[in-house]
C-alpha positions as CSV (number, residue, x, y, z in Angstrom):
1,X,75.9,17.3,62.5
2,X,76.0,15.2,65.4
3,X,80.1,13.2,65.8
4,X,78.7,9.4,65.5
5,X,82.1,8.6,66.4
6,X,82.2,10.4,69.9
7,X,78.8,10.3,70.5
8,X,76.8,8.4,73.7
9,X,73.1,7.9,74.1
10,X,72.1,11.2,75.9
11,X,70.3,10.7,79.8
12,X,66.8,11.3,78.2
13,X,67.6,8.1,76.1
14,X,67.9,6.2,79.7
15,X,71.3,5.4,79.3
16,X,70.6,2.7,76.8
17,X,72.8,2.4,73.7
18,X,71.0,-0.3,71.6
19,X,67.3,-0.3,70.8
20,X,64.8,-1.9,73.4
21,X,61.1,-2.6,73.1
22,X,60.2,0.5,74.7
23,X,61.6,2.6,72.0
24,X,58.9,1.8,69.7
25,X,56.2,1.7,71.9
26,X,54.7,5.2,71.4
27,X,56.0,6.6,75.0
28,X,57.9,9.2,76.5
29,X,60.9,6.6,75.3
30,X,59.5,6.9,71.7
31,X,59.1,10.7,71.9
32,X,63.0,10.6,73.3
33,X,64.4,8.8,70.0
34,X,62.6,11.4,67.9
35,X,63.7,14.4,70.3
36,X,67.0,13.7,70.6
37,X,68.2,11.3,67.4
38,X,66.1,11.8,64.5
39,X,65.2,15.8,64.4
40,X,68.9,16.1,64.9
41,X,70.0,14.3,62.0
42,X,67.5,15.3,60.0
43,X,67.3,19.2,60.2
44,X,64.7,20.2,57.6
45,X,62.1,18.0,59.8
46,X,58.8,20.0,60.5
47,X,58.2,18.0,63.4
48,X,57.7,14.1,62.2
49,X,54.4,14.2,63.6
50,X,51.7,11.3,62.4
51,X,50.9,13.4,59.5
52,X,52.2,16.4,57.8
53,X,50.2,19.2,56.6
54,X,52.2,20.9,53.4
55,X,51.5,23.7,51.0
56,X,49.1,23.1,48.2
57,X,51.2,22.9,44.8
58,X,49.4,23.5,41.4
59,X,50.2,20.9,38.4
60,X,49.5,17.1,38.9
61,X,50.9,15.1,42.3
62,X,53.2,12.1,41.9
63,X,53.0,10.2,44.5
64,X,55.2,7.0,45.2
65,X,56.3,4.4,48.2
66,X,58.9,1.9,48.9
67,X,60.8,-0.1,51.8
68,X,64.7,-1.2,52.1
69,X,65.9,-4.0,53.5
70,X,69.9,-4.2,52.3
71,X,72.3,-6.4,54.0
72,X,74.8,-4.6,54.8
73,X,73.2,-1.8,55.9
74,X,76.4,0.2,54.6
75,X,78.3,-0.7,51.9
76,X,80.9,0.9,49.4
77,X,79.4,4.6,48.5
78,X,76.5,4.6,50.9
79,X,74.0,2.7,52.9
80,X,70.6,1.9,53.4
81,X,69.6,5.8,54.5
82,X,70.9,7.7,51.7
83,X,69.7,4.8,49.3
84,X,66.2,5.1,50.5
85,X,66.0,8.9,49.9
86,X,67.4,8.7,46.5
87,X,65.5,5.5,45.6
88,X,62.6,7.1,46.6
89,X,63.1,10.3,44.9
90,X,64.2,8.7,41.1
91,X,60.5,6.7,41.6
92,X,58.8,10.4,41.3
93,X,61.6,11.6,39.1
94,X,60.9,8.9,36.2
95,X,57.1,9.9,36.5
96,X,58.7,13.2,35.5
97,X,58.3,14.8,38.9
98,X,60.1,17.5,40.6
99,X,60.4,15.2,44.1
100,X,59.4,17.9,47.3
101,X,58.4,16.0,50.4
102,X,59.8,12.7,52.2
103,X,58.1,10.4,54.8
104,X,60.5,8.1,56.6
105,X,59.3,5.2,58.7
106,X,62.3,3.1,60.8
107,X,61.5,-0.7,61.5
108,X,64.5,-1.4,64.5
109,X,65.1,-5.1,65.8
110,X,66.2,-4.9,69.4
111,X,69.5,-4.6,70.3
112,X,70.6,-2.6,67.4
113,X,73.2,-0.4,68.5
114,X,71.8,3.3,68.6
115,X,75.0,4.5,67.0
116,X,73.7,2.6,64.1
117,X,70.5,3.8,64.0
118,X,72.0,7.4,64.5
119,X,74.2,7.1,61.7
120,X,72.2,5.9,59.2
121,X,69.2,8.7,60.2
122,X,72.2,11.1,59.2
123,X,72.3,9.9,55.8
124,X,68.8,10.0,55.6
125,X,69.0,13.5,56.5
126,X,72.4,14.3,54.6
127,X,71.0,12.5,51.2
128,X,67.2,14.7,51.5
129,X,69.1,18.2,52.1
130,X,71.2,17.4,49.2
131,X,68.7,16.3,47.1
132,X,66.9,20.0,48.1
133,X,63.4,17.7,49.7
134,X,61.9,17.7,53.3
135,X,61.8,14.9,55.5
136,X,58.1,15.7,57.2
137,X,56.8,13.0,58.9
138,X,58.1,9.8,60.0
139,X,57.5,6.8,62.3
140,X,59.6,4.0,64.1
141,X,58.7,0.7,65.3
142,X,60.5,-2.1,67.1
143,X,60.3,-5.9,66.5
144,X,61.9,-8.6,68.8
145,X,65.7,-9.4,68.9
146,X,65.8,-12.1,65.9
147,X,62.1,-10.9,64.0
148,X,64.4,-8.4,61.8
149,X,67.6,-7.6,61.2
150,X,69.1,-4.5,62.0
151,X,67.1,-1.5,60.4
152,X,64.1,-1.8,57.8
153,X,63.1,1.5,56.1
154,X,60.0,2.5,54.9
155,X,59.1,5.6,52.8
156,X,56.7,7.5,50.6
157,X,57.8,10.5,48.7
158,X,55.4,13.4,47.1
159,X,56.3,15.5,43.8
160,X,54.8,18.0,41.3
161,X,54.6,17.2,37.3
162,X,54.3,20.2,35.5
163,X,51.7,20.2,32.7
164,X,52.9,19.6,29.7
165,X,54.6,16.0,30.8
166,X,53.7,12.5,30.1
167,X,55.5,9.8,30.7
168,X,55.3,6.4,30.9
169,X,56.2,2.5,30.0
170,X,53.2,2.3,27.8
171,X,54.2,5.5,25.4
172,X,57.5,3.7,24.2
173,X,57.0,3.8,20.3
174,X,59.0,2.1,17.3
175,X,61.9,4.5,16.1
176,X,62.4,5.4,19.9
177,X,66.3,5.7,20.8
178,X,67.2,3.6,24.3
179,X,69.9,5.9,26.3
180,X,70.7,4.7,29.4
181,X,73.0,7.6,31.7
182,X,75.8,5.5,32.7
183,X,77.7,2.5,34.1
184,X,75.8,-0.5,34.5
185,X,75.3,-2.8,37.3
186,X,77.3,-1.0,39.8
187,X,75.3,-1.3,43.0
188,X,74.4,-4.7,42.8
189,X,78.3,-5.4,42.9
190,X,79.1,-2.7,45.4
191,X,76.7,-4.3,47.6
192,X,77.8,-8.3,46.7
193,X,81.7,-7.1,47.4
194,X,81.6,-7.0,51.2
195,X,79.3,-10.2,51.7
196,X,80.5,-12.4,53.8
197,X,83.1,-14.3,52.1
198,X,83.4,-12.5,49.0
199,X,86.3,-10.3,47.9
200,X,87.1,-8.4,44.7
201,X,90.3,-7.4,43.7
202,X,88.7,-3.7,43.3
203,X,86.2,-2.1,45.0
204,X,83.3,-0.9,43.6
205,X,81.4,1.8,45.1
206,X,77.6,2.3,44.8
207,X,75.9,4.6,42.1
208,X,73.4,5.4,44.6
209,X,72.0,8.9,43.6
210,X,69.1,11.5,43.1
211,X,68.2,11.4,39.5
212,X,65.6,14.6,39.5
213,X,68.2,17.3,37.9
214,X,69.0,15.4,35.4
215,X,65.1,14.4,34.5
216,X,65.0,18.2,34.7
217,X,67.9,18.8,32.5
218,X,66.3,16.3,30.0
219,X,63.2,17.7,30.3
220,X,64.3,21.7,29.5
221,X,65.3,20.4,25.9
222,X,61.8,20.5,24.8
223,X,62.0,17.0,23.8
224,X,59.2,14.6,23.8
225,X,60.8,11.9,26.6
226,X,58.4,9.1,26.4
227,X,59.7,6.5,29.1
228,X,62.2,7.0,32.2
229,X,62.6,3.9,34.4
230,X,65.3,3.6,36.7
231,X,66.8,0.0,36.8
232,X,67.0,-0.7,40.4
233,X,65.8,-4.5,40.9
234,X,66.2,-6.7,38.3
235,X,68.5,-4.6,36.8
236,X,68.1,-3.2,32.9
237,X,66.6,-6.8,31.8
238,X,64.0,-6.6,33.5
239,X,63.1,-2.7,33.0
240,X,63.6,-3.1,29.4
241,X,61.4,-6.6,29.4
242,X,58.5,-4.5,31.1
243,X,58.8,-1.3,28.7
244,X,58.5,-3.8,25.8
245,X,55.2,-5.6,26.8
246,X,53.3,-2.4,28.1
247,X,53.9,-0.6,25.3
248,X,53.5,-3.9,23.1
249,X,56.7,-2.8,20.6
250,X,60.3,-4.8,20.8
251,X,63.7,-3.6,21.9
252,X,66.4,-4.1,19.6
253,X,70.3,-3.7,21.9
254,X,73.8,-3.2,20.7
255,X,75.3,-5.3,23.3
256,X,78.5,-3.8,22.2
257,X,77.2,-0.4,23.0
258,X,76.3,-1.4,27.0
259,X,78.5,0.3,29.6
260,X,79.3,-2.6,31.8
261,X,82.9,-2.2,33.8
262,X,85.1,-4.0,33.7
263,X,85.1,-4.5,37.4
264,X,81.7,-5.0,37.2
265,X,81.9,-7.9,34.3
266,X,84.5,-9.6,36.4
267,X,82.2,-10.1,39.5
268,X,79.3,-11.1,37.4
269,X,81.8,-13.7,35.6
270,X,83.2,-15.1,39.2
271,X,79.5,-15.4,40.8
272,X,78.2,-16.8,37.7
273,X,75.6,-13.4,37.3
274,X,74.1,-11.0,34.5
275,X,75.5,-7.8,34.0
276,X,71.9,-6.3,32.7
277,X,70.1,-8.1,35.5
278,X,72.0,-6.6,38.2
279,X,70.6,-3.4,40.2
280,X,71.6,0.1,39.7
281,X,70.4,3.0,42.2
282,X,72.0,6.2,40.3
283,X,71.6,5.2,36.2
284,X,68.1,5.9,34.3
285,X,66.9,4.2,30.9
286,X,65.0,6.6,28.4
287,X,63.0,6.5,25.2
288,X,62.8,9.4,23.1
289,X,62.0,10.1,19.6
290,X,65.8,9.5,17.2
291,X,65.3,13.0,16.0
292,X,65.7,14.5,19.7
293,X,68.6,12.0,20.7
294,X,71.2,14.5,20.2
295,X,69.7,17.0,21.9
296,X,68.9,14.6,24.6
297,X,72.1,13.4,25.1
298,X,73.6,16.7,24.5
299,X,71.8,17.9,28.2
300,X,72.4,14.6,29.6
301,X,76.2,14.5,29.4
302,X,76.2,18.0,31.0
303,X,75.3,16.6,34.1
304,X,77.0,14.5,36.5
305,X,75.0,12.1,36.6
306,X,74.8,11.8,32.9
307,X,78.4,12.2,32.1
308,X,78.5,8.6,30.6
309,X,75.1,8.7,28.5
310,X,74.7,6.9,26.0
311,X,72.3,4.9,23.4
312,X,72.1,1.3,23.8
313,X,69.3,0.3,21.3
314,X,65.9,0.8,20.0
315,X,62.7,0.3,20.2
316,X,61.3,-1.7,16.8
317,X,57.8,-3.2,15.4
318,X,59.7,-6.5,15.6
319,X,58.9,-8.9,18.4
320,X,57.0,-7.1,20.3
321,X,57.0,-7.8,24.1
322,X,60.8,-8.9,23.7
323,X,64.4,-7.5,24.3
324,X,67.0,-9.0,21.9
325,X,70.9,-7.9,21.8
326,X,72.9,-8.1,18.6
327,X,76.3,-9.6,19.6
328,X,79.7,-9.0,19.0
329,X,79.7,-11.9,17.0
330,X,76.9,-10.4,14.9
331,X,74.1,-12.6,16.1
332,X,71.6,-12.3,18.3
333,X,70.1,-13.4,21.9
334,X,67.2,-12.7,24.0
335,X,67.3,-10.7,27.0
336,X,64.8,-12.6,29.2
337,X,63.2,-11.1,32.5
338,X,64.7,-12.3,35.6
339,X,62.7,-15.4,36.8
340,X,63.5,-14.3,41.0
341,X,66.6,-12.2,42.3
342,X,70.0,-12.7,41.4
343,X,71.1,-10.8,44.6
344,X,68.7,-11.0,47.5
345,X,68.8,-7.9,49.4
346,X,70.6,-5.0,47.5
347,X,67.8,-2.6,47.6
C-alpha cells in the first residue's frame, strides 16, 4: 500500500502534484500515471492495457457498465472508488452472477491534486481485492480545469451465471414474498450529511458494499429467487415501481415492516425527502416464492450483509403496475416512481 499521507509525486511524474493536460494525452506522461499510481494501488492489475485478454469461463456471461459522478468524492464509509467497484459488482450480482473481472476508466479535470486521484485508485484497488475480482484494463482521460469536477469514473464489470439461474424483473409472480437485506436509505443520507451546509446531529456512514456472497448464499438454498434489484438510484420506490410494471403484477408493502433509521427518517423529515426514494449501495430487494421465504431468509441473515433481512411485502394480482403501502393507521397510499432525483449526485 502506498502512505497517501507521506507520499509526493515521484520524478517520473515531472514533479507535478495535480493533474495537467499531458496526463491524459496518451504519452510517456500517460504511461507515468499508470506506471507509478495506478498498478500500485491496484495490485491484481494485469497490465491495464486497452484491452484485456482473460480465460474463457463456461456458463452464461453477465456483462454490465456504469459511471460515478458523487460529490464529495469521499464521504462517511467510503468514496467514489470503492463505490464504483461494489456498484458495479451488485449490477452482475442481481443478474445472479459470480462478478470476475473489472475495467476501470478515470475522467480527471485539471488541477486535481494527484494525492486525490492516488487515494481514491486505492480504494478502487482495496474494494476489487476484497470483493476477490481483477481490475484488468483501464483508461484515463483529462478534461480542462472547470469541464469536470474532480474525478469521473467509468466501469464495466464481467461475471459467470451458472446454469440453472434465472433471474429477472419480469419473473416476479403473485404470492412472491418482498425481502429487502437491510437498512434503508443509508447512502443517500451518508452522502447529503457533509454537503455544504448541512449537518446532522449523527453521522451516517455509507452501506456501500459487494452484494455477490450473499446472492451466493441465497442462491445455495435451492430456492427459486425470481427478482434481485439493488436500490441504488431512486431508491426502493423506484425499484419496486419497475419490478411491478415488467412483470405486470402489483406490490402490496407493510410500511410498518420497512427498516428505515431513525437517523435516516430524521434527515429525510428535515430536507423535506422520501425514505424509499433515497439510494442504497449495500441493501438488495428479492422476490421469491412464500414457501422458500424462510429458507431464504434463514441464509440471508447468516451473512453480514444480510444480518437485518427482512420481508416488507408482496407481490399481488391487484393493481398491477403499482406499489401501495398499508399504513400504520391501516390505510393505504401509493408508492409513486420518482419523477427526477431527490439527491443529485450520490452515485
Amino acid at each position: 500500500m502506498i502512505d497517501f499521507d507521506n507520499w509526493s509525486c515521484p520524478v517520473p511524474l515531472r514533479d507535478t502534484p495535480q493533474v495537467v493536460m499531458g496526463h491524459g494525452g496518451g504519452g510517456a506522461m500517460s504511461g507515468e500515471l499508470v506506471e507509478h499510481l495506478f498498478l500500485p494501488a491496484y495490485g491484481s492489475a494485469v497490465s491495464l492495457a486497452d484491452s484485456a485478454v482473460v480465460p474463457l469461463l463456461g456458463g452464461r456471461i453477465a456483462l454490465s457498465t456504469d459511471s460515478y459522478v458523487v460529490k464529495p468524492m469521499f464521504f462517511p464509509g467510503g468514496s467514489i472508488g470503492d463505490l464504483a467497484v461494489n456498484g458495479t459488482i451488485n449490477d452482475l450480482a442481481m443478474s445472479g452472477a459470480s462478478p470476475l473481472y473489472l475495467s476501470i476508466a478515470f475522467i480527471l479535470q485539471e488541477g486535481t491534486p494527484l494525492a486525490t486521484v492516488g487515494k481514491i485508485a486505492a480504494a478502487v484497488g482495496a474494494a476489487a481485492s476484497a470483493a476477490g475480482v481483477q481490475v484488468v484494463t483501464g483508461d484515463t482521460k483529462v478534461v480542462d480545469n472547470g469541464s469536470g469536477d474532480g474525478v469521473f469514473l467509468n466501469t464495466a464489470g464481467v461475471g459467470v451465471v451458472d446454469a440453472g439461474v434465472t433471474i429477472g424483473p419480469t419473473l416476479a409472480a403473485p404470492g412472491d414474498v418482498v425481502i429487502i437485506s437491510g437498512d434503508i436509505g443509508v447512502h443517500g443520507v451518508a452522502v447529503m450529511s457533509v454537503r455544504s451546509g448541512l449537518e446532522f446531529e449523527t453521522t451516517v456512514s455509507s452501506d456501500t458494499a459487494p452484494l455477490h456472497g450473499l446472492v451466493a448464499a441465497m442462491l445455495a438454498t435451492g430456492a427459486d429467487v425470481h427478482v434481485l434489484r439493488d436500490p441504488t438510484r431512486g431508491g426502493v420506490s423506484a425499484s419496486l415501481n419497475e419490478i411491478a410494471r415488467s412483470a405486470k403484477v402489483g406490490v402490496a408493502l407493510d410500511e410498518t415492516s420497512l427498516p428505515i433509521p431513525a437517523s435516516v427518517a430524521d434527515a429525510c423529515s428535515l430536507l423535506g425527502l422520501d425514505p424509499l426514494q433515497v439510494a442504497n449501495e449495500g441493501k438488495l430487494l428479492a422476490f421469491v416464492p412464500a414457501a422458500s421465504s424462510e429458507m431464504v431468509l434463514e441464509a440471508m441473515r447468516a451473512h453480514p450483509y444480510g444480518a437485518g433481512a427482512r420481508v416488507i411485502g408482496r407481490c399481488v394480482e391487484e393493481h398491477p403496475g403499482m406499489v401501495v403501502a398499508r399504513t400504520a393507521l391501516g390505510g393505504t397510499r401509493v408508492v409513486t416512481m420518482p419523477i427526477g432525483e431527490q439527491l443529485p449526485r450520490i452515485c
